[in-house]
C-alpha positions in Angstrom: 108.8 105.9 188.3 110.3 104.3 191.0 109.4 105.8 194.6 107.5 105.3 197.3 106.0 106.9 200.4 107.2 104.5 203.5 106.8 104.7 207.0 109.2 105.4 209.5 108.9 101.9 210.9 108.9 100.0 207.5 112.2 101.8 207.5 113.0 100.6 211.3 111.8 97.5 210.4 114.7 97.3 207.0 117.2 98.4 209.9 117.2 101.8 208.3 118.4 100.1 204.7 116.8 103.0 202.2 118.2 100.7 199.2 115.2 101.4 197.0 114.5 97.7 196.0 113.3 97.3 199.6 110.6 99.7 199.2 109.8 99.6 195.5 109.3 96.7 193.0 111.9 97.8 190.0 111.0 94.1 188.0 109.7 94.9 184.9 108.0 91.9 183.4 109.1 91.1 179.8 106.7 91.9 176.6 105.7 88.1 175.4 106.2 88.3 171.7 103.7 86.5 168.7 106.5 84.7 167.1 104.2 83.3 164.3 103.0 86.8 163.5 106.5 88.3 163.7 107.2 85.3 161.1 104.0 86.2 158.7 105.1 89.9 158.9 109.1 88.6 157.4 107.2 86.3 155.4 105.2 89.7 153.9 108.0 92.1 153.9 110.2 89.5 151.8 107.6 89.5 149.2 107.2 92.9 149.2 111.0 93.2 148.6 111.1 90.7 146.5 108.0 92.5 144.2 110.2 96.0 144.5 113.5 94.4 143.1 111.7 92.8 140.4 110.3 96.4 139.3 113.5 98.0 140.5 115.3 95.6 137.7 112.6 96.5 135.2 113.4 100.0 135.2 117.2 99.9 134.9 116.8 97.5 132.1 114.8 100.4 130.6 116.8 102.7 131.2 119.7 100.6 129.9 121.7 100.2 133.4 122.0 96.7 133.5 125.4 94.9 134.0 
């Protein structure tokens, strides 16, 4: 939420600017990210695809869907 509760002479003192960046600190600070975790979670979910179209392919050949 971005407000604030100023004074009359803050505002004097802005030359009665009410631009809300004067008043209110709008930075947000960016979310650090674990890049070797985010790589061990691919590294995971492509084995876990890999493992699925392995079985995936074991069923249609049983099933006789093969091309």
């Amino acid at each position: 939420m971005y407000a604030a509760l100023v004074s009359r002479d803050a505002i004097a003192a802005n030359d009665y600017n009410l631009n809300i960046p004067r008043y209110v600190d709008t930075f947000e600070v960016e979310a650090t990210i674990d890049l070797p975790a985010v790589q061990h979670e691919i590294e995971t979910l492509e084995g876990q695809l890999a493992d699925v179209k392995t079985r995936m392919a074991a069923y249609l050949r049983e099933l006789g869907l093969t091309g």
